[in-house]
N, C-alpha and C positions, 0 to 999 in steps of 0.2 A: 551803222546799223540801218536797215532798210526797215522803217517801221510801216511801209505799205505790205509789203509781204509778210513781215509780223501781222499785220492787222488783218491778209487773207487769208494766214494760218488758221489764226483765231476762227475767224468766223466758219469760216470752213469746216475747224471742230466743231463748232456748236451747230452747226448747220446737220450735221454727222449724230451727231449724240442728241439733238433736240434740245426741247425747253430744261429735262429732268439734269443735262451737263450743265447748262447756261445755270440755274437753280443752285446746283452746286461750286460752280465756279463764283458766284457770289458771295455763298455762302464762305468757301475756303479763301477769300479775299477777308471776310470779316475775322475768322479763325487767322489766319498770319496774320493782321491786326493784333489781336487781342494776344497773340504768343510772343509779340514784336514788343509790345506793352509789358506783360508780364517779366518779361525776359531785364527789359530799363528800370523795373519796378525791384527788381529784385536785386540787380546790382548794386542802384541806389541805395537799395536799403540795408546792403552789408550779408545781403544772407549767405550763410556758410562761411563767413568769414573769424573765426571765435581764437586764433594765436596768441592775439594779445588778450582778450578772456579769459583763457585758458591758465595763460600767464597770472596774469592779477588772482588769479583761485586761487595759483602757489605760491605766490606772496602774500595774498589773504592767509592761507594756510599755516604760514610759518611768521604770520604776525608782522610783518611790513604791513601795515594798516594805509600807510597813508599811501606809498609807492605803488602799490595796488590797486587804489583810490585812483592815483595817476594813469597808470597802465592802462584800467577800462576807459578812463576820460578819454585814453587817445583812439582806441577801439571805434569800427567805423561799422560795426554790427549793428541791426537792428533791435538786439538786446539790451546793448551796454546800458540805456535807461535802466534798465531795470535791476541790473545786479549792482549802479549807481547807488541807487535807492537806498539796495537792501544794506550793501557798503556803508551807506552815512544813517542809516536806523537807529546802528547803538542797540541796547538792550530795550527795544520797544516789548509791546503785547505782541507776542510771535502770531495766535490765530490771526488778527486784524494786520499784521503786516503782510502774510500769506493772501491773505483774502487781496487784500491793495492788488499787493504784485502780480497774483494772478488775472486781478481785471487788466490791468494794466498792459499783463503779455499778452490775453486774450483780444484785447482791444487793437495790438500793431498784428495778432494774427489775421483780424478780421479785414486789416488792409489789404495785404498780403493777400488773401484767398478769394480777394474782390476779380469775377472775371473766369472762376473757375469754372460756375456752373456753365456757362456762355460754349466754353469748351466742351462739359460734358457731354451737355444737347444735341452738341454738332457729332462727336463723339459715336452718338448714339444714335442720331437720326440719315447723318449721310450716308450710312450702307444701306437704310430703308428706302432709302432715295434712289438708291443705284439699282437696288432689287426693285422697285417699283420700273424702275427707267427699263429693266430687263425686260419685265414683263409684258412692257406696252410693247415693246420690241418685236419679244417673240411671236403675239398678237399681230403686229403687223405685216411681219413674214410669213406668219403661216395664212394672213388674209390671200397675202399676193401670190403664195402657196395655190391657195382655192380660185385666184380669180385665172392663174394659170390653165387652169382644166386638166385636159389629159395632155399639153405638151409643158410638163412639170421640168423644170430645168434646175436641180440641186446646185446652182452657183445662186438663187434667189434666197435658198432655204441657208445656204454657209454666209452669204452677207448679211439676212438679216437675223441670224445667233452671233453675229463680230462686233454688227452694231448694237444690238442689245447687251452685250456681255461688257460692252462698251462702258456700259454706265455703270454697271458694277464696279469697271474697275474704280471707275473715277470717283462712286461713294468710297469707297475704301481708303484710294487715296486720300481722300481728305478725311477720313476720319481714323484715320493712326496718327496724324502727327499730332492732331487735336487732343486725342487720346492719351 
């Protein structure tokens, strides 16, 4: 790989699109971060994974008590805590076991959803970005439009709505997959 020509790519783009690409392109550097993260966080932690849960219900169900007991123990879900719990209770105060376990679930939801907002933000603000990035654009084009005069050349006025429109795309781009 020729990382000099990579590296004239690059800049070449940002040189193309201005500060409002560069702004993004860091931004969408910190969003793959954080989806890169979220993405290890969640395997780690079992999520979507409930077969063997699913299991132990129907042997809870049908009264294998303890096989049950065993089944979620081997569960690699970020629940099994909790249906553990509710599993070795016994005939506790059912309000105050409910209450437990739901701090309980609420508390590994709160890990889990650690990073969301981060996404939203970007989400939200990089197509503002890209329509701002338009704007200074079109502005620009139509300056050099004016400083033109009367020998007005319509390839000034088509490059600069390609590079304005530019930045649109590239808020967009980075805020779908953030999304």
């Amino acid at each position: 790989m020729d990382f000099d020509r990579v590296r004239q790519t690059i800049v070449g783009f940002l040189e193309l699109g201005g500060p409002v690409v560069a702004i993004l392109l860091c931004i969408s550097v910190v969003a793959l971060a954080t989806i890169i993260l979220k993405i290890f966080q969640f395997l780690s932690a079992g999520v979507g994974r409930r077969a063997r849960l699913e299991e132990a219900l129907r042997l809870w169900d049908h009264g294998a008590r303890a096989e049950a007991q065993s089944v979620a123990a081997r569960s690699r879900s970020h629940v099994r805590h909790v249906m553990l719990e509710a599993m070795s209770t016994g005939r506790q105060d059912r309000p105050a076991l409910a209450a437990r376990l739901s701090g309980r679930s609420e508390a590994g939801l709160v890990k889990l959803e650690s990073g969301f907002r981060l996404l939203d933000t970007i989400a939200h603000l990089a197509p503002l970005l890209g329509l701002f990035g338009t704007v200074l654009g079109m502005i620009e084009a139509f300056r050099q439009l004016q400083g033109a005069g009367a020998s007005v050349d319509p390839s000034i006025l088509a490059g600069g709505i390609w590079v304005a429109l530019l930045t649109t795309a590239v808020g967009l781009a980075v805020a779908m997959p953030s999304s």
